[in-house]
PDB file of N, CA, C, O and CB in Angstrom:
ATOM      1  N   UNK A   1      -0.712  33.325 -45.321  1.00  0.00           N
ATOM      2  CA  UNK A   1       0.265  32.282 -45.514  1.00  0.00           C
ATOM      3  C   UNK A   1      -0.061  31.485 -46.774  1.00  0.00           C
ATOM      4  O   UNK A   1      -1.185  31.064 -47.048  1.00  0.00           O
ATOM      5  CB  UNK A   1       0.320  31.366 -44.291  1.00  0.00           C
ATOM      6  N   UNK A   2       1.026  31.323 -47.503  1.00  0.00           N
ATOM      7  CA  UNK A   2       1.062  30.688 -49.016  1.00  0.00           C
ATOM      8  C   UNK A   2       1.096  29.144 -48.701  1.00  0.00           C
ATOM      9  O   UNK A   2       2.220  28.644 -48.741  1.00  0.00           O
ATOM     10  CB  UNK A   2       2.544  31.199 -50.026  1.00  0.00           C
ATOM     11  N   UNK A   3      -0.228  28.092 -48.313  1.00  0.00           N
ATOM     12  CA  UNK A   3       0.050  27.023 -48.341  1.00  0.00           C
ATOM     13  C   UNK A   3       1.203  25.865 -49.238  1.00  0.00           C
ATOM     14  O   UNK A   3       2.128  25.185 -48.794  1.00  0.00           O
ATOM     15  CB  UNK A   3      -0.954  26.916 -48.403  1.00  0.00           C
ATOM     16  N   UNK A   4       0.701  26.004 -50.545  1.00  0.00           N
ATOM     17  CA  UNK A   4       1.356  26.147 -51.817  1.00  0.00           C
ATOM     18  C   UNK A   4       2.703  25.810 -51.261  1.00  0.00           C
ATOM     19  O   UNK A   4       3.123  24.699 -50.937  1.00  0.00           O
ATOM     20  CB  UNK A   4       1.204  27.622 -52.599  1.00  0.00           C
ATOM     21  N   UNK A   5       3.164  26.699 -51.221  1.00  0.00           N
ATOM     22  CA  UNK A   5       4.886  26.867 -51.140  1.00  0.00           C
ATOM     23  C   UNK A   5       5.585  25.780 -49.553  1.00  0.00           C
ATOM     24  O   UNK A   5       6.750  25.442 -49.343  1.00  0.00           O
ATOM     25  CB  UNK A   5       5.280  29.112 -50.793  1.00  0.00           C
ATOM     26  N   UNK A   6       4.654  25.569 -48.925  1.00  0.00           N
ATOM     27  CA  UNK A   6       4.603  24.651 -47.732  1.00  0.00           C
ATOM     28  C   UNK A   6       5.107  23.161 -48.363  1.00  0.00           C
ATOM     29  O   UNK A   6       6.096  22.448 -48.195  1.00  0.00           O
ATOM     30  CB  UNK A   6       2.929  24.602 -47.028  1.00  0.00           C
ATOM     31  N   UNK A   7       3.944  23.095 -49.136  1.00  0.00           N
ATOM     32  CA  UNK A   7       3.566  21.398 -49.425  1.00  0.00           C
ATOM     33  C   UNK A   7       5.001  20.975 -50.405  1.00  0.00           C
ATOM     34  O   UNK A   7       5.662  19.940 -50.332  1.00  0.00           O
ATOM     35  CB  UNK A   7       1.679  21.121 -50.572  1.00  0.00           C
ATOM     36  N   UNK A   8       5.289  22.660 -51.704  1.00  0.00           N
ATOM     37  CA  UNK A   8       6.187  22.276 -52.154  1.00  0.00           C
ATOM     38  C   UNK A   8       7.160  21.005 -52.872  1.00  0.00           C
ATOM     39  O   UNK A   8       6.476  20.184 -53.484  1.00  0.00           O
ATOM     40  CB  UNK A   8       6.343  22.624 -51.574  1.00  0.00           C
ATOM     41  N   UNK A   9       8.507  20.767 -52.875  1.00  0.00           N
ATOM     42  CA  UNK A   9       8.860  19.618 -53.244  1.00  0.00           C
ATOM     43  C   UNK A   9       9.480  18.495 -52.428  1.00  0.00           C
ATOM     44  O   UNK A   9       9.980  17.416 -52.745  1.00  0.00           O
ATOM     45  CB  UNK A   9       9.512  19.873 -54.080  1.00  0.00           C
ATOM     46  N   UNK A  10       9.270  19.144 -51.217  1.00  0.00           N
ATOM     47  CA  UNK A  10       9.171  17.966 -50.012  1.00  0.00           C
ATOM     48  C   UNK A  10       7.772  16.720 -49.726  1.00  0.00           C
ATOM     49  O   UNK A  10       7.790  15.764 -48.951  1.00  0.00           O
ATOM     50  CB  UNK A  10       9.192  18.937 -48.593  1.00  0.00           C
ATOM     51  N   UNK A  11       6.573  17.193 -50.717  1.00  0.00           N
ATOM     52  CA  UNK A  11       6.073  16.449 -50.546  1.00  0.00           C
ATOM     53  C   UNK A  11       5.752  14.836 -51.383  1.00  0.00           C
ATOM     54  O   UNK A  11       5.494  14.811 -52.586  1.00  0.00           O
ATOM     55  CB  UNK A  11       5.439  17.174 -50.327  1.00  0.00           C
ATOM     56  N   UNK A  12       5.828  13.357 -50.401  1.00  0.00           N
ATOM     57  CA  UNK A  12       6.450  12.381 -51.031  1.00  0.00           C
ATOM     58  C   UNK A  12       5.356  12.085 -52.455  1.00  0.00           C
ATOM     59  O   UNK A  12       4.138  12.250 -52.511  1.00  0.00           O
ATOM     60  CB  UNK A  12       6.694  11.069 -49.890  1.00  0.00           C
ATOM     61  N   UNK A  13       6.112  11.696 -53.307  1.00  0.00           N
ATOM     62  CA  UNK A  13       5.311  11.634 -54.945  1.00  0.00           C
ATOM     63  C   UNK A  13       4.954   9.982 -54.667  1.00  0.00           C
ATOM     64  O   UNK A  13       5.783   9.192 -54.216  1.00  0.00           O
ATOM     65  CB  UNK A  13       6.635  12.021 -56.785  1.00  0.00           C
ATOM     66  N   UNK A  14       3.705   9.665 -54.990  1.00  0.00           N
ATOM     67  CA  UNK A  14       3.499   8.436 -55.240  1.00  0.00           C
ATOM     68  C   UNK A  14       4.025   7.846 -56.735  1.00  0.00           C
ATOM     69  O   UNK A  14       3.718   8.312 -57.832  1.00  0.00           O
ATOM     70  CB  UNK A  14       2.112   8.313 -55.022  1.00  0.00           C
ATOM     71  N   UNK A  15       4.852   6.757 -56.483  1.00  0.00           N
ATOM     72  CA  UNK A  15       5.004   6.517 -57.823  1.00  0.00           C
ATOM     73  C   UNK A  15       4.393   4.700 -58.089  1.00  0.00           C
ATOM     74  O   UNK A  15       4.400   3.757 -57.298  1.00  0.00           O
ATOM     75  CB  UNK A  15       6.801   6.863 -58.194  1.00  0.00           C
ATOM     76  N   UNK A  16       3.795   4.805 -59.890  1.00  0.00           N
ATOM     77  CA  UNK A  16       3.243   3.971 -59.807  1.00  0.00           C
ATOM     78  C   UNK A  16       4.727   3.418 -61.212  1.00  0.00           C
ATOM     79  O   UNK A  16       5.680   4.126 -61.538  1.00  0.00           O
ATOM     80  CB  UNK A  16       1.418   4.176 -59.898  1.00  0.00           C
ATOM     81  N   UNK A  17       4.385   1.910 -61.774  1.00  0.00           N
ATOM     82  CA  UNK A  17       5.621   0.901 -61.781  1.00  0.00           C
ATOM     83  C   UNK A  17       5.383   1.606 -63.192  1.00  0.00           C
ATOM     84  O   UNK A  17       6.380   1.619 -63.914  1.00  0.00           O
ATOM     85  CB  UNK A  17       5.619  -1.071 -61.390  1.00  0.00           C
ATOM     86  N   UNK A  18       4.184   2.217 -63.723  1.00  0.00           N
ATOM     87  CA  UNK A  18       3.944   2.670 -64.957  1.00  0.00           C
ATOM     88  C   UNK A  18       4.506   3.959 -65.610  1.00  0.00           C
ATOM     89  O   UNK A  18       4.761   4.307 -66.763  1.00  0.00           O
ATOM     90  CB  UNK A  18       2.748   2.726 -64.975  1.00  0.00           C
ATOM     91  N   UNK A  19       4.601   4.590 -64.222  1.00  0.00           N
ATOM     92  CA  UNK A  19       5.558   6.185 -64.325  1.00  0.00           C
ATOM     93  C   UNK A  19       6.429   6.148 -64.526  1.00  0.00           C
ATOM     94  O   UNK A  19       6.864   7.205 -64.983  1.00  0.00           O
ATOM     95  CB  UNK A  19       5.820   7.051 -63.445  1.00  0.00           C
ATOM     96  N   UNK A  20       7.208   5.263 -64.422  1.00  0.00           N
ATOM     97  CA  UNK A  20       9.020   5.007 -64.578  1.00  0.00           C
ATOM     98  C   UNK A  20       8.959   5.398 -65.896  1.00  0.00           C
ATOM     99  O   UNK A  20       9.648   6.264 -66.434  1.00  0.00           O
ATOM    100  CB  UNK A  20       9.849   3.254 -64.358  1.00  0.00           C
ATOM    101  N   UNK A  21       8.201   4.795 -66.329  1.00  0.00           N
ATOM    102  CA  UNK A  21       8.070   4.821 -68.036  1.00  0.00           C
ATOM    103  C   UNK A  21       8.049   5.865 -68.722  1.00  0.00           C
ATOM    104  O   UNK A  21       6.955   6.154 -68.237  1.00  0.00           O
ATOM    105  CB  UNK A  21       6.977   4.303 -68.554  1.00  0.00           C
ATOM    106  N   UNK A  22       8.332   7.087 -69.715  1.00  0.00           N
ATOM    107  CA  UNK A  22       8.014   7.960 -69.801  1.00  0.00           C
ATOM    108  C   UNK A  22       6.929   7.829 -71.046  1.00  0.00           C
ATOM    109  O   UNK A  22       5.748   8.168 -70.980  1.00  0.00           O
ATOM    110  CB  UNK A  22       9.059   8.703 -69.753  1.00  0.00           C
ATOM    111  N   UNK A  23       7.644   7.221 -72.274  1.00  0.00           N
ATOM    112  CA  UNK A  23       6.523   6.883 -73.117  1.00  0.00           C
ATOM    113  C   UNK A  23       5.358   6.221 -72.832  1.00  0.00           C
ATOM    114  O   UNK A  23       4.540   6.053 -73.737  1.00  0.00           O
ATOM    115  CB  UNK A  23       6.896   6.290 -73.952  1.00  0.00           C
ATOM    116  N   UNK A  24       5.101   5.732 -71.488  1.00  0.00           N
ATOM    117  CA  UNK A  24       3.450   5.315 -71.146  1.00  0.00           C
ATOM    118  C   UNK A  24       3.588   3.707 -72.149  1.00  0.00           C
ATOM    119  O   UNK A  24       2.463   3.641 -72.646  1.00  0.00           O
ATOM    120  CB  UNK A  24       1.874   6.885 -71.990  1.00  0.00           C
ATOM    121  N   UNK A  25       4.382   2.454 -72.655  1.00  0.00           N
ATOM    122  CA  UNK A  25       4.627   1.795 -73.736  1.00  0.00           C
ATOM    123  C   UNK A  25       4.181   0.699 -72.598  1.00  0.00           C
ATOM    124  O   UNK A  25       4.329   1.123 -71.452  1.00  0.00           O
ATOM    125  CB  UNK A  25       6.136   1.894 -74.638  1.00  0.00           C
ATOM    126  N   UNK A  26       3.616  -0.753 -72.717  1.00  0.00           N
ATOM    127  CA  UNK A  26       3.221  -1.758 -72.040  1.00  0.00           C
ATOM    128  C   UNK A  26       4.594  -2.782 -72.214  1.00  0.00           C
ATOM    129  O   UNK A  26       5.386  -2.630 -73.144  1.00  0.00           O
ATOM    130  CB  UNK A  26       1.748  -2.276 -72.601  1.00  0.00           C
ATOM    131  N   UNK A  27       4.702  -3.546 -71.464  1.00  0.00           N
ATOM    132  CA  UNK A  27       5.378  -4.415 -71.452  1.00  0.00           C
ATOM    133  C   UNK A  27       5.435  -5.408 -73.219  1.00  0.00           C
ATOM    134  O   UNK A  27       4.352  -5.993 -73.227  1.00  0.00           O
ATOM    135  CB  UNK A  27       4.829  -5.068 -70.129  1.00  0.00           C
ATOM    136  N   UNK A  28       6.131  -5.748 -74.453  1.00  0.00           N
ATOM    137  CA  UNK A  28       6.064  -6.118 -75.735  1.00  0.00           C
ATOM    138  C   UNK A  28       5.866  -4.879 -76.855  1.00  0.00           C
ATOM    139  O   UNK A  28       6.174  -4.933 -78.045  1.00  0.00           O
ATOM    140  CB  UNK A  28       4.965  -7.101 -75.767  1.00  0.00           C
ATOM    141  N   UNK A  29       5.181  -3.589 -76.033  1.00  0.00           N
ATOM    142  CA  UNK A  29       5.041  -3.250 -77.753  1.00  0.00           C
ATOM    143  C   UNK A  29       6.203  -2.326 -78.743  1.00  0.00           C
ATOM    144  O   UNK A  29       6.192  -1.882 -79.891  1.00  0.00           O
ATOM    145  CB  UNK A  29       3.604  -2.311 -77.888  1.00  0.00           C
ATOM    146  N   UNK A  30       7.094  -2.326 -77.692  1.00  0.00           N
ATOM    147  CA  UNK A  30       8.307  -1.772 -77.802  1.00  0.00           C
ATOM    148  C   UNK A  30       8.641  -3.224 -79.362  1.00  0.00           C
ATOM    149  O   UNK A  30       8.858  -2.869 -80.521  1.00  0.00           O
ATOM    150  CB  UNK A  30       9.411  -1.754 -75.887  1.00  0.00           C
ATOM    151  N   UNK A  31       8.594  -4.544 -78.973  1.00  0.00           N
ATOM    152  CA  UNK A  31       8.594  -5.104 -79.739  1.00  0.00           C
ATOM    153  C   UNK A  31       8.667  -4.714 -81.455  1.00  0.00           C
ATOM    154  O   UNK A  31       9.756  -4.849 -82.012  1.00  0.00           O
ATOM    155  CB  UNK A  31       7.821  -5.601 -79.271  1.00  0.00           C
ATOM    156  N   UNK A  32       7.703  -4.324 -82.097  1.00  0.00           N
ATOM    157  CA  UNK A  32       7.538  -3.784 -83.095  1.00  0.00           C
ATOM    158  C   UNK A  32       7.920  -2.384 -83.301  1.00  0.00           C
ATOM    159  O   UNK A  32       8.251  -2.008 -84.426  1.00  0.00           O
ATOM    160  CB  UNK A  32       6.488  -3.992 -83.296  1.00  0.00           C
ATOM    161  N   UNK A  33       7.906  -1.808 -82.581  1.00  0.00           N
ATOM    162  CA  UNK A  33       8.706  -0.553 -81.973  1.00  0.00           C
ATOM    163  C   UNK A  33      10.092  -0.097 -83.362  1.00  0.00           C
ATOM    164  O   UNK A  33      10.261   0.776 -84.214  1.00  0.00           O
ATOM    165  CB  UNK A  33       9.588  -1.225 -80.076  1.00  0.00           C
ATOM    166  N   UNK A  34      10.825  -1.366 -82.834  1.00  0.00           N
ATOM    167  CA  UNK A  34      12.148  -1.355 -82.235  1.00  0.00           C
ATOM    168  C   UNK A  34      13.186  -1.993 -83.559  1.00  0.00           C
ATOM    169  O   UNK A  34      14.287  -1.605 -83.949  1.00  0.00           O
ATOM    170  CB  UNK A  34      12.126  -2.386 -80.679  1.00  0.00           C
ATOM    171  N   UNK A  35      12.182  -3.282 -84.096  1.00  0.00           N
ATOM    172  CA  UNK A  35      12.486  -4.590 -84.770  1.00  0.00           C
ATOM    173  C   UNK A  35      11.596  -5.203 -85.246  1.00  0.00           C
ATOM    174  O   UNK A  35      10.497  -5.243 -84.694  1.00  0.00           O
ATOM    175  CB  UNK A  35      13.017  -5.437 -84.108  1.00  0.00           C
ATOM    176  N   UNK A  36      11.820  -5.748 -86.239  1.00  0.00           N
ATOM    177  CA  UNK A  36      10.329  -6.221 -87.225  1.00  0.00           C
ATOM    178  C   UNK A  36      10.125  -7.736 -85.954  1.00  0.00           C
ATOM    179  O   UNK A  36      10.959  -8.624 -85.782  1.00  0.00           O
ATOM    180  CB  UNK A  36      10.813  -6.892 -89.733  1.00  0.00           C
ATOM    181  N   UNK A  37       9.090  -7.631 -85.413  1.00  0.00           N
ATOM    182  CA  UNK A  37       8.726  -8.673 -84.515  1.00  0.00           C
ATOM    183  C   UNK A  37       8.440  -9.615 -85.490  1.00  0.00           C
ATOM    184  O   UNK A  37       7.818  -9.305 -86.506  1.00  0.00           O
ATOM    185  CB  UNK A  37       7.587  -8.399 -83.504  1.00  0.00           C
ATOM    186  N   UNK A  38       9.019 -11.244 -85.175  1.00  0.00           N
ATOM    187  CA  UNK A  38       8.680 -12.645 -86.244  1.00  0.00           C
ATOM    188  C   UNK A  38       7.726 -12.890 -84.970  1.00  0.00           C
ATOM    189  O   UNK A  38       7.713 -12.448 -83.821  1.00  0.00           O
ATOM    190  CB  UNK A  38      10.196 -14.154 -86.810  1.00  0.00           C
ATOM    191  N   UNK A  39       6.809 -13.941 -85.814  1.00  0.00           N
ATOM    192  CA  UNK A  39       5.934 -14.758 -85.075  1.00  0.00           C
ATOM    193  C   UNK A  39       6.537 -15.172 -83.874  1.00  0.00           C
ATOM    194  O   UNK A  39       6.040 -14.564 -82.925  1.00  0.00           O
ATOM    195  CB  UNK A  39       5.505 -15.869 -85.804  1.00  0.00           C
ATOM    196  N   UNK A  40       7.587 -16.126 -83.475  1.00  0.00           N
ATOM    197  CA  UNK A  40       8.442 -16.156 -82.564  1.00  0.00           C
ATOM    198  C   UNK A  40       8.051 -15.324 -81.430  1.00  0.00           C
ATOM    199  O   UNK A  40       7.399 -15.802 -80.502  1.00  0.00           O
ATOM    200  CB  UNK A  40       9.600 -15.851 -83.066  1.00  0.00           C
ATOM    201  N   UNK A  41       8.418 -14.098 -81.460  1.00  0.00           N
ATOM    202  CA  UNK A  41       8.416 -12.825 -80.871  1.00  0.00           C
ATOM    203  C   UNK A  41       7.293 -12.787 -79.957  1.00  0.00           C
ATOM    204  O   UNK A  41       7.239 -12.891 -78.732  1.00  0.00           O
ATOM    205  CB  UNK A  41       8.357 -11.739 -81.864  1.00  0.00           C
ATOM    206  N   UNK A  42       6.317 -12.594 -80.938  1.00  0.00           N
ATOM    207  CA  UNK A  42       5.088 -12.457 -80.487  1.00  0.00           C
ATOM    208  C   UNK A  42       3.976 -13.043 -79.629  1.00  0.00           C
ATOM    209  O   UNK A  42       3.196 -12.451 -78.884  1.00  0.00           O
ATOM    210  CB  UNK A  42       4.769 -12.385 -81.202  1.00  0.00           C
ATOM    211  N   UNK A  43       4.121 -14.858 -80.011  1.00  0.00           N
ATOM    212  CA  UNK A  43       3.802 -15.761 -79.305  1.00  0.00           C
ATOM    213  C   UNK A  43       4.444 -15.577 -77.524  1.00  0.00           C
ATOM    214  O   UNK A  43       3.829 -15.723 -76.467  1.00  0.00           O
ATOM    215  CB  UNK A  43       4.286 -16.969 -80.171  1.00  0.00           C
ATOM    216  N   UNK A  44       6.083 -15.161 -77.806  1.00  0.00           N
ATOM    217  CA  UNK A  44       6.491 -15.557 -76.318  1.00  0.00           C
ATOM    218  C   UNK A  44       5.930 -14.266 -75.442  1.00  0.00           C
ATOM    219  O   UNK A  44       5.471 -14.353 -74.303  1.00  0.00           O
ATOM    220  CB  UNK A  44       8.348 -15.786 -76.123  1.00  0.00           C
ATOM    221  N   UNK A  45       6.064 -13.062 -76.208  1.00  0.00           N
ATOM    222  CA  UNK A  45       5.369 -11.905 -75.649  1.00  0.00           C
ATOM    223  C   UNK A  45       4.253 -12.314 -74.861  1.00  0.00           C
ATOM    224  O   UNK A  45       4.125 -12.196 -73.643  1.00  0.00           O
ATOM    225  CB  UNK A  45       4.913 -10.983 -76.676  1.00  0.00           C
ATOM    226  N   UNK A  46       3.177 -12.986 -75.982  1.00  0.00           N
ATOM    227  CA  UNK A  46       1.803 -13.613 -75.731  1.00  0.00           C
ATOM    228  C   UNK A  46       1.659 -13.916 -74.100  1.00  0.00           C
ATOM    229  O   UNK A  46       1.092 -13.389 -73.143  1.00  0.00           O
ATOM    230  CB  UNK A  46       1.650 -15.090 -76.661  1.00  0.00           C
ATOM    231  N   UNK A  47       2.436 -14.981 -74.325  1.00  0.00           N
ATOM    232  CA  UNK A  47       2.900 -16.259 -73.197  1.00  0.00           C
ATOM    233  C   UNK A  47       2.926 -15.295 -72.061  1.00  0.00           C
ATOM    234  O   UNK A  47       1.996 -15.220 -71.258  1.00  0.00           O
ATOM    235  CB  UNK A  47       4.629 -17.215 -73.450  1.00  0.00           C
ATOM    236  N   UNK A  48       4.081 -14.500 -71.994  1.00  0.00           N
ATOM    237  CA  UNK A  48       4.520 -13.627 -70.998  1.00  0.00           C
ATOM    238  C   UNK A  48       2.869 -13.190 -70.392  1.00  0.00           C
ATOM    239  O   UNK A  48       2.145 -13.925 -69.720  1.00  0.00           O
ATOM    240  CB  UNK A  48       5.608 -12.254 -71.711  1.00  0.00           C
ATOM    241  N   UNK A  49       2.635 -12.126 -70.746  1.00  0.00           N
ATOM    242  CA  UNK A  49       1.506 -11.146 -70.722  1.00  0.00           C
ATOM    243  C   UNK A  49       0.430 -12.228 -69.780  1.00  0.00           C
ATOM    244  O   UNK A  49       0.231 -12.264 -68.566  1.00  0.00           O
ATOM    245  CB  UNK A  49       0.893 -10.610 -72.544  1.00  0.00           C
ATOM    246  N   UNK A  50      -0.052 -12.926 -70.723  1.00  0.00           N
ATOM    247  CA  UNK A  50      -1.036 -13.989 -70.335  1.00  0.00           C
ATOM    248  C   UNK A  50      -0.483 -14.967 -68.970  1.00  0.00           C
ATOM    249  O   UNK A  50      -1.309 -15.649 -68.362  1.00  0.00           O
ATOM    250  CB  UNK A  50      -1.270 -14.973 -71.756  1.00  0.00           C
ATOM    251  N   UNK A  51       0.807 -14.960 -68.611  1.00  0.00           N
ATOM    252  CA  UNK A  51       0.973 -16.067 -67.290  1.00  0.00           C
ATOM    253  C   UNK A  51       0.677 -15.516 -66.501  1.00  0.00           C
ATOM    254  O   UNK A  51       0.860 -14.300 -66.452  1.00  0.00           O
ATOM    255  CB  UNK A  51       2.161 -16.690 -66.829  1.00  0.00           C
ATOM    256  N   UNK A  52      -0.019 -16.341 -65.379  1.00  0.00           N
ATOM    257  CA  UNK A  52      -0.653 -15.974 -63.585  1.00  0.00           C
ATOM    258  C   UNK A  52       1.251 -15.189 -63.459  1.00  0.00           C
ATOM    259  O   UNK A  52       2.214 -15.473 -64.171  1.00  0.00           O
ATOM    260  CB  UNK A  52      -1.249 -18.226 -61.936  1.00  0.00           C
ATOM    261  N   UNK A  53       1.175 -14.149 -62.243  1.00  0.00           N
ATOM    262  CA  UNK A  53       1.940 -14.163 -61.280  1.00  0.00           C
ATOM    263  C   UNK A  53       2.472 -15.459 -60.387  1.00  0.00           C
ATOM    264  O   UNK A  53       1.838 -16.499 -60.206  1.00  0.00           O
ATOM    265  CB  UNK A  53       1.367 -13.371 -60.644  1.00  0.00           C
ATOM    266  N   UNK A  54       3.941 -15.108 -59.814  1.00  0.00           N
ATOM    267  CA  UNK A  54       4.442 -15.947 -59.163  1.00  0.00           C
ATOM    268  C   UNK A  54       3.420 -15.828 -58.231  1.00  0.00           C
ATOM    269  O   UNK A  54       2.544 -16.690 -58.306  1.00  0.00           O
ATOM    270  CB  UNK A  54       5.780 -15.828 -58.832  1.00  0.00           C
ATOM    271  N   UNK A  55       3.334 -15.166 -57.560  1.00  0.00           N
ATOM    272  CA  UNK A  55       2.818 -14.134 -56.026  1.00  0.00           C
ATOM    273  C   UNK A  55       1.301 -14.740 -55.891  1.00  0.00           C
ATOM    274  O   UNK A  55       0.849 -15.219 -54.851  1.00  0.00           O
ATOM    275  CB  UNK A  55       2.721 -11.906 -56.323  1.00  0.00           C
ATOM    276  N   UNK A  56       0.595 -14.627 -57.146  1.00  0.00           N
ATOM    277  CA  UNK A  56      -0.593 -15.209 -57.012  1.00  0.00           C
ATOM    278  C   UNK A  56      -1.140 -16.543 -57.069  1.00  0.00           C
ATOM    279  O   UNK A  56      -2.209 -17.016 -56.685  1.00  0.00           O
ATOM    280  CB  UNK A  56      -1.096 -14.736 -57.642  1.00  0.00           C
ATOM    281  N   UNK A  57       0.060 -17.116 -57.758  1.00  0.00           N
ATOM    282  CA  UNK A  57       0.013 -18.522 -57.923  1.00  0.00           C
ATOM    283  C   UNK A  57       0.054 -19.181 -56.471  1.00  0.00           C
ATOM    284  O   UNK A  57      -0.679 -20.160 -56.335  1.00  0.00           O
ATOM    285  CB  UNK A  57       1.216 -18.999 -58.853  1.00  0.00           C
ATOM    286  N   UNK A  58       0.985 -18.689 -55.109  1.00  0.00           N
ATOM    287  CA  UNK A  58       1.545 -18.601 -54.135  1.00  0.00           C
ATOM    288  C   UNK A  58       0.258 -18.865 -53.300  1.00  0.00           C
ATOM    289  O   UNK A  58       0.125 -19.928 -52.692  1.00  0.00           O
ATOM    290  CB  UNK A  58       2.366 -17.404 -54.013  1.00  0.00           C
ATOM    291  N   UNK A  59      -0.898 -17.672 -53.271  1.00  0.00           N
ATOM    292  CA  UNK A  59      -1.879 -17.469 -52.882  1.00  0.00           C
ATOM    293  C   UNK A  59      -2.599 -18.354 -52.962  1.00  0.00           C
ATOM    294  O   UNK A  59      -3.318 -18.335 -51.964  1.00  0.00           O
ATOM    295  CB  UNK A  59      -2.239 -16.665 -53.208  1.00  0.00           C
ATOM    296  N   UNK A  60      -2.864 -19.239 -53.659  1.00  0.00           N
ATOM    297  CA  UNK A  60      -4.030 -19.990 -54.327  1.00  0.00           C
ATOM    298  C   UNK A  60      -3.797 -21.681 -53.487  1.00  0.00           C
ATOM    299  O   UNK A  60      -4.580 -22.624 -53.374  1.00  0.00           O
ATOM    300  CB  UNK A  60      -3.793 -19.982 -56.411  1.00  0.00           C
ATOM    301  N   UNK A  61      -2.517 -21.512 -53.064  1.00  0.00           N
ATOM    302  CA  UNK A  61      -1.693 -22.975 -52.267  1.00  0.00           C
ATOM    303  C   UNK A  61      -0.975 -23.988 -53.332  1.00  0.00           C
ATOM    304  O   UNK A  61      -0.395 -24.996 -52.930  1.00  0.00           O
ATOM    305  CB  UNK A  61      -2.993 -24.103 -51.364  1.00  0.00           C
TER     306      UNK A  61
END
């Protein structure tokens, strides 16, 4: 018996929030990518990247 062919494409794929992605690209660097990023840009990117989570902020009381 061909296990293999069992497990097949019925079996469930873990997906992680990073796979969606195909280029593997982080959240901003599409930024420069895309459009000459101004300082502007970059700072709020910054900002972004660098803030706590809602979720964890939540945690903390």
């Amino acid at each position: 018996m061909n296990m293999d062919k069992k497990a097949g494409h019925n079996a469930p794929k873990a997906t992680l929030p990073q796979a969606e992605n195909e280029k593997g690209t982080v959240p901003g660097q599409q930024i420069g990518l895309y459009s000459k990023a101004d300082n502007r840009d970059v700072k709020q990117m910054v900002r972004m990247l660098n803030s706590p989570e809602e979720q964890s902020q939540k945690d903390r009381g």
